[in-house]
C-alpha positions as CSV (number, residue, x, y, z in Angstrom):
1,X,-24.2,5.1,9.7
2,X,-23.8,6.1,5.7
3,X,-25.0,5.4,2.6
4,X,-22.9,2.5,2.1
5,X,-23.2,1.0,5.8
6,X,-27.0,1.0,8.0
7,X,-26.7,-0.9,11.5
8,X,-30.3,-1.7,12.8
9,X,-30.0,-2.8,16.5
10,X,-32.2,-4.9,18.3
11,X,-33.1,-6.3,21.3
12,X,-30.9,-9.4,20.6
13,X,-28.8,-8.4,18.0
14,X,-27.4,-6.2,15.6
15,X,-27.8,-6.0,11.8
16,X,-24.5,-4.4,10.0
17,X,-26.3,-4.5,6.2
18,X,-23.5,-3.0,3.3
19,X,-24.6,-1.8,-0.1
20,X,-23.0,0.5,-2.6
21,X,-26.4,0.0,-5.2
22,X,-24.2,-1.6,-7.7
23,X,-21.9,-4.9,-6.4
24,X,-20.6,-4.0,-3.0
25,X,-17.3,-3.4,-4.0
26,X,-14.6,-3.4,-0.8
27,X,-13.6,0.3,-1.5
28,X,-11.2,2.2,1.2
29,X,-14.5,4.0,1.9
30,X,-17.0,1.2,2.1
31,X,-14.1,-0.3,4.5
32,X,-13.8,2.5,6.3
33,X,-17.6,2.8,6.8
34,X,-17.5,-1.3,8.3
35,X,-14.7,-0.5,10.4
36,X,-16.6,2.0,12.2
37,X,-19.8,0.0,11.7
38,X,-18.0,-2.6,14.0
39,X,-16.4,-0.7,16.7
40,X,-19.8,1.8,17.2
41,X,-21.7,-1.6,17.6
42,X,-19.0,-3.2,20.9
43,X,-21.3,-1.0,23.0
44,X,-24.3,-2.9,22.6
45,X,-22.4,-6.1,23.5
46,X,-24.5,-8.3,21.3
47,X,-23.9,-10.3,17.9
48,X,-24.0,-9.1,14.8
49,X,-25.3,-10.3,11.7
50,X,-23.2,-8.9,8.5
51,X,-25.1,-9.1,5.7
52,X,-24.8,-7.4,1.9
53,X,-27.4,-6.6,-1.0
54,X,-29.6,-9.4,-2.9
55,X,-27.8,-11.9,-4.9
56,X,-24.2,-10.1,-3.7
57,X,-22.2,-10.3,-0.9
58,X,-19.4,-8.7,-2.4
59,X,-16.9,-8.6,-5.3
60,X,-14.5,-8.1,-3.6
61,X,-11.1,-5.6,-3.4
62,X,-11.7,-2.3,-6.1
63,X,-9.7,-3.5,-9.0
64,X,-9.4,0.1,-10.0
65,X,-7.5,1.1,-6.9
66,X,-5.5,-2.2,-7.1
67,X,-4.2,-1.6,-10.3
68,X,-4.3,1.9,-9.9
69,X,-0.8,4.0,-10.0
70,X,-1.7,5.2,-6.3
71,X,0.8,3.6,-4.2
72,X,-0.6,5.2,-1.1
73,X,-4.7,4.1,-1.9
74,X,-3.5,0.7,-2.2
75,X,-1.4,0.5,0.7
76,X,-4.7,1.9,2.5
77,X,-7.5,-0.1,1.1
78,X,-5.6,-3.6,1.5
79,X,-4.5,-2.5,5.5
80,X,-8.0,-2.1,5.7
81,X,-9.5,-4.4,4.4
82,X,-6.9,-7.0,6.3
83,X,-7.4,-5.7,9.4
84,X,-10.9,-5.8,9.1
85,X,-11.0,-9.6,8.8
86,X,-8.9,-9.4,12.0
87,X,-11.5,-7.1,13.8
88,X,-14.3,-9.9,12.7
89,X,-11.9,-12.8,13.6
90,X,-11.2,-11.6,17.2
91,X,-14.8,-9.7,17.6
92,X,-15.7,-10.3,21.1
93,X,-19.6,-11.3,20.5
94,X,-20.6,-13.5,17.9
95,X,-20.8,-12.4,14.1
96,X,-23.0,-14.4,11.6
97,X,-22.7,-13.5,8.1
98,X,-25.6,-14.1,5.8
99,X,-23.6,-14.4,2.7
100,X,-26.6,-12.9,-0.3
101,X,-25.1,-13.8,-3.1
102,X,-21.8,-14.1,-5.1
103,X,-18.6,-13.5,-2.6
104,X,-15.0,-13.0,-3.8
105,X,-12.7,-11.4,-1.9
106,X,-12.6,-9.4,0.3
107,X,-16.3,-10.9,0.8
108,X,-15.4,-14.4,0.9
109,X,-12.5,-13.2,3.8
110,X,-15.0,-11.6,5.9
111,X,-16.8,-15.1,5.8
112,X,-13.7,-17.0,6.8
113,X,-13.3,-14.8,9.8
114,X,-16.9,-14.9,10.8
115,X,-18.3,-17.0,13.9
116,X,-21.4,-18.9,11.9
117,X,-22.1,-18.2,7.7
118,X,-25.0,-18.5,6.4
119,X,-25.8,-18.7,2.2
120,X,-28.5,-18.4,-0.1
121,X,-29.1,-21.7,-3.1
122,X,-29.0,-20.4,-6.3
123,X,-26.2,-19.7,-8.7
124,X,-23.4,-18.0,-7.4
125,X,-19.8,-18.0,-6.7
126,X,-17.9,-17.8,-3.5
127,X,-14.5,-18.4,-3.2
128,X,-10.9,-16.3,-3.6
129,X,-10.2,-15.8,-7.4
130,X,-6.7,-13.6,-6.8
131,X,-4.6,-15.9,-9.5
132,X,-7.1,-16.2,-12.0
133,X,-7.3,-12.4,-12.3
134,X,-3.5,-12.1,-12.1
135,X,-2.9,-11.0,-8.4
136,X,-0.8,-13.3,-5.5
137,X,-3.1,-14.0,-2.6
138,X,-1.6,-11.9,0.3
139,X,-0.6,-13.2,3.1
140,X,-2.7,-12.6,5.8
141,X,-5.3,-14.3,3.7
142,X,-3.4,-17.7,3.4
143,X,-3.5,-17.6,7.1
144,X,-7.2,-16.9,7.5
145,X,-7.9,-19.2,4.8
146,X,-5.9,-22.2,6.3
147,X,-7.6,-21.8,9.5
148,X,-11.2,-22.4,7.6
149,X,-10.6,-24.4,4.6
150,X,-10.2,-27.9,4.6
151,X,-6.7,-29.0,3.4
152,X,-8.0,-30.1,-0.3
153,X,-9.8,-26.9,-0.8
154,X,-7.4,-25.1,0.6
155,X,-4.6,-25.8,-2.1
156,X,-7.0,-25.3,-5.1
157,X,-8.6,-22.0,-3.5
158,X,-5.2,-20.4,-3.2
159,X,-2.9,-21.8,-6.3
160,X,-6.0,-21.8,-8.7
161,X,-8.7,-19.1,-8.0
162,X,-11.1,-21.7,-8.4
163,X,-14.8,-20.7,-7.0
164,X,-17.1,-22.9,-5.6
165,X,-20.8,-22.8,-5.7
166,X,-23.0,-22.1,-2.2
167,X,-23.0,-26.1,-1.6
168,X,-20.1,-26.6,-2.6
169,X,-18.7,-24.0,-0.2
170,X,-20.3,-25.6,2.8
171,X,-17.8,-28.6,1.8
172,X,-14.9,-26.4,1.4
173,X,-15.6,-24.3,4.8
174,X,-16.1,-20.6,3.3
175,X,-19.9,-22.0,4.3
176,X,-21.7,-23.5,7.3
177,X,-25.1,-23.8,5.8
178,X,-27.0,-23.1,2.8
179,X,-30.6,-21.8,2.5
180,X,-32.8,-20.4,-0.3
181,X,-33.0,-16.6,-0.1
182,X,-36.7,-16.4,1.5
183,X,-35.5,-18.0,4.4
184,X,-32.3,-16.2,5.0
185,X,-33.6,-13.3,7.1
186,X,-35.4,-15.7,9.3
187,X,-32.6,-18.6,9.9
188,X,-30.1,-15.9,10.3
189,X,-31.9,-13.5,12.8
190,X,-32.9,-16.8,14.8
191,X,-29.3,-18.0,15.0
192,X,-28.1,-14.2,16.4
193,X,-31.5,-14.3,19.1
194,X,-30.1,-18.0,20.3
195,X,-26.7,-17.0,20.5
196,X,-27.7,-13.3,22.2
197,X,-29.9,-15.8,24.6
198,X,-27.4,-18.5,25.3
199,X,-24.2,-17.2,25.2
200,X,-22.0,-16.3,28.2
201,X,-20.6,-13.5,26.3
202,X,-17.2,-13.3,28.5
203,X,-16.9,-17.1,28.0
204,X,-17.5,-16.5,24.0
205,X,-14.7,-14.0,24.0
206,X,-12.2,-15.9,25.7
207,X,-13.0,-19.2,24.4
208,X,-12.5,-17.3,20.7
209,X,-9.2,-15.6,21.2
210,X,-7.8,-19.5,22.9
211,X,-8.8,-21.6,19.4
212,X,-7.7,-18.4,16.8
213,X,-4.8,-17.3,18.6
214,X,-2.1,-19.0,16.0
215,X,-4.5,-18.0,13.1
216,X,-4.5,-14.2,15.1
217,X,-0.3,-14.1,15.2
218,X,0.1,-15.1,12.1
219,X,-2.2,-12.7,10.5
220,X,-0.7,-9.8,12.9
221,X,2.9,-10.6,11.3
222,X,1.5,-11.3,8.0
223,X,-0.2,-7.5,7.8
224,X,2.7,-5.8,9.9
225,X,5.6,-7.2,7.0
226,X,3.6,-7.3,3.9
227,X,1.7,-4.7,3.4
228,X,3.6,-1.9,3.6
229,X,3.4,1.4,2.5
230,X,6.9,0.5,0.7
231,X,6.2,-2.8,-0.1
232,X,3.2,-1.2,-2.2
233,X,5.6,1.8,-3.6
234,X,7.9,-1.4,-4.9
235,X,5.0,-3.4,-6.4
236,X,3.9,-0.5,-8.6
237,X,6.9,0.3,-9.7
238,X,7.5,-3.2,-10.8
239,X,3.9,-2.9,-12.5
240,X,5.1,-0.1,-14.6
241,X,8.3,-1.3,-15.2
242,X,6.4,-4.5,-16.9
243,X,4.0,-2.4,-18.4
244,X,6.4,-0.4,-20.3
């Protein structure tokens, strides 16, 4: 693949493993490098298992580029970045993510629009932290997360950045399980070989697209009307005009 992005395929499955060396940071190139990560792996027709680097799933969106004077970069790394969560949320095999570590966004939507997600005990933070560093949670990510979250954790994730520690996650729905970090390779490679075994992968596909479809729409119209190359030439100016 590339140095951010290695895909190991198996007989059951297929490993999608992303590290940058330093915090896995959701650049325009590292999601660029998933994208095609992704769509080179629908030819194998098995599931995947997305995973990052130890003690790090990822920090999420590059700050730099987000408050960057580069209207065009932003428009591209958020349009990537959302419709990468759509590619995982409509994938048409499974997708566990073995969360490693800490996971903000965009990590922590890549685990809301996986199939099963996995995490490791210790002490990290998982959640979406976009209004405690002074950004508005798009919308496609309100959709996503509604669709995941339960209703209590909802509200807090969105109107106060709060993050939530791996068990604590499982409770809130960014998790499905928790496990320490020597078992992860093993329980998540085990839950891709059953599902690769016992899967009618047709019948996964459909069955997907039927419960996600209002949570598919909504993030379709939420990415076509927000994020815009213009909406993004408006938001920096406003930036500027604030800053001066």
């Amino acid at each position: 693949m590339t140095d951010l992005v290695t895909s190991n395929v198996t007989d059951h499955y297929i490993k999608i493993t992303f590290d940058d060396g330093k915090v896995n940071i959701m650049s325009p190139r590292m999601l660029g490098a998933l994208h095609d990560a992704f769509d080179q792996a629908l030819a194998y027709e098995r599931p995947i298992i997305l995973t990052g680097r130890p003690g790090i799933f990822s920090a999420g969106f590059d700050i730099k580029v987000i408050r960057g004077d580069s209207a065009v970069e932003q428009h591209n790394m958020l349009r990537l970045g959302a419709e990468l969560a759509l590619k995982v949320l409509t994938y048409p095999f499974p997708v566990v993510t073995a969360c490693t570590g800490h996971a903000l966004p965009m990590g922590a939507f890549l685990m809301l629009a996986s199939d099963v997600r996995i995490g490791v005990e210790g002490d990290f933070r998982i959640g979406m932290n976009e209004v405690a560093i002074g950004l508005t949670v798009p919308y496609f990510a309100i959709e996503l997360a509604r669709s995941r979250l339960t209703p209590a954790y909802f509200n807090r994730s969105i109107t106060t950045g709060e993050q939530f520690k791996p068990s604590e996650a499982v409770l809130a729905g960014y998790l499905d399980m928790v496990v320490s970090p020597e078992a992860m390779d093993e329980k998540s490679e085990a839950i891709a070989t059953v599902l690769a075994l016992g899967t009618h992968m047709p019948s996964h596909a459909a069955s997907k697209l039927r419960a996600r479809q209002p949570t598919i729409d909504a993030m379709r119209k939420a990415i076509d009307s927000e994020l815009t190359l213009e909406n993004a030439r408006a938001a920096r100016k406003r930036a500027a005009k604030e800053a001066a």
